[in-house]
Residue, then its C-alpha position, 0 to 999 in steps of 0.5 A: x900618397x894617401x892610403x885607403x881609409x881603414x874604418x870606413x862604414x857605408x850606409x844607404x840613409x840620410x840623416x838631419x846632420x847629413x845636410x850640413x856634410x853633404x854641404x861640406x862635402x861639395x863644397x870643398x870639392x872645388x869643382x861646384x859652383x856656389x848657386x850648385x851647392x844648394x841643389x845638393x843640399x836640397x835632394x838630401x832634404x828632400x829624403x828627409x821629408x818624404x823617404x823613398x817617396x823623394x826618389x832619390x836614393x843615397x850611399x853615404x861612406x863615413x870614415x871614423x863616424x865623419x861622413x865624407x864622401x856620399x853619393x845621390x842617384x834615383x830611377x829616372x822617371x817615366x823609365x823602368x830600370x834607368x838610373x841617374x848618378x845626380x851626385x857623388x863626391x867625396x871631402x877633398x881632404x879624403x880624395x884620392x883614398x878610394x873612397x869614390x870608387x867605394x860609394x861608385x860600386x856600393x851604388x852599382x850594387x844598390x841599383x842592381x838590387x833595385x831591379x836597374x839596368x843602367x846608369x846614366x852620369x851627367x859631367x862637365x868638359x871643363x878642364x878642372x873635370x878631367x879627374x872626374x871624367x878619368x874616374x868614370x871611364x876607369x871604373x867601365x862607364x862609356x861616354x855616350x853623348x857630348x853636348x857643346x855649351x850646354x852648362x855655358x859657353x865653352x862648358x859642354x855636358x858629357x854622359x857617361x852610362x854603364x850597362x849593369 
């Protein structure tokens, strides 16, 4: 079983070398497609160029200064304290230390202090996504709506939310 990384460090910037490790990241994950990865790399992108005016916001977790696990979340727009979690995921070979949940309660906190209520995660009802759907019903989020062949056919989207 692994342990929980000892020298974790979390920070709320993106950086240029972030591109290349969010790109890692996801992709090692095994749960995204290929034509998803870019759209990851994209938002990360996005807040380089234009700050906090891209609306979206990050929290990055390093472990011994290797960026590892990250999470990607902004206001939904034409709301006034509604939150989207668009990413989070975190290296397949630092899965399972905790570091997820880590990122999960740092962006809770983040949005908190940003004046937001509740957030909104958006999943997949694929088989391989069980661990991903355990993870949010274990960290108090409520699966609120269920859409059949959303993402394809027999690939329905799940929404959890969590009232802060």
């Amino acid at each position: 079983m692994k342990t929980e990384p000892k020298n974790v460090t979390i920070r709320f910037e993106v950086i240029t070398s972030d591109l290349l490790a969010v790109e890692k990241i996801v992709s090692s994950s095994g749960f995204f497609r290929p034509d998803e990865v870019p759209v990851a790399i994209d938002l990360v992108t996005e807040r380089l160029e234009k700050g906090a005016e891209s609306g979206y916001e990050f929290v990055i977790a390093e472990v011994d200064g290797l960026t590892v696990a990250y999470a990607c979340f902004g206001l939904i727009p034409c709301t006034l304290y509604s939150y989207d979690l668009y990413w989070i995921a975190t290296h397949e070979d630092y899965r399972g230390q905790g570091l997820g949940k880590i990122v999960l309660r740092e962006v809770e906190k983040a949005i908190t202090t940003l004046g937001g209520k509740t957030i909104y995660v958006e999943t997949s009802y694929l088989p391989n996504y069980e661990p991903t759907r355990a993870f949010y019903l274990k960290n108090n989020y409520i699966e609120k709506a269920r859409f059949e062949d959303f993402y394809n056919d027999g690939d329905d989207k799940v929404v959890y939310i969590k009232k802060l």
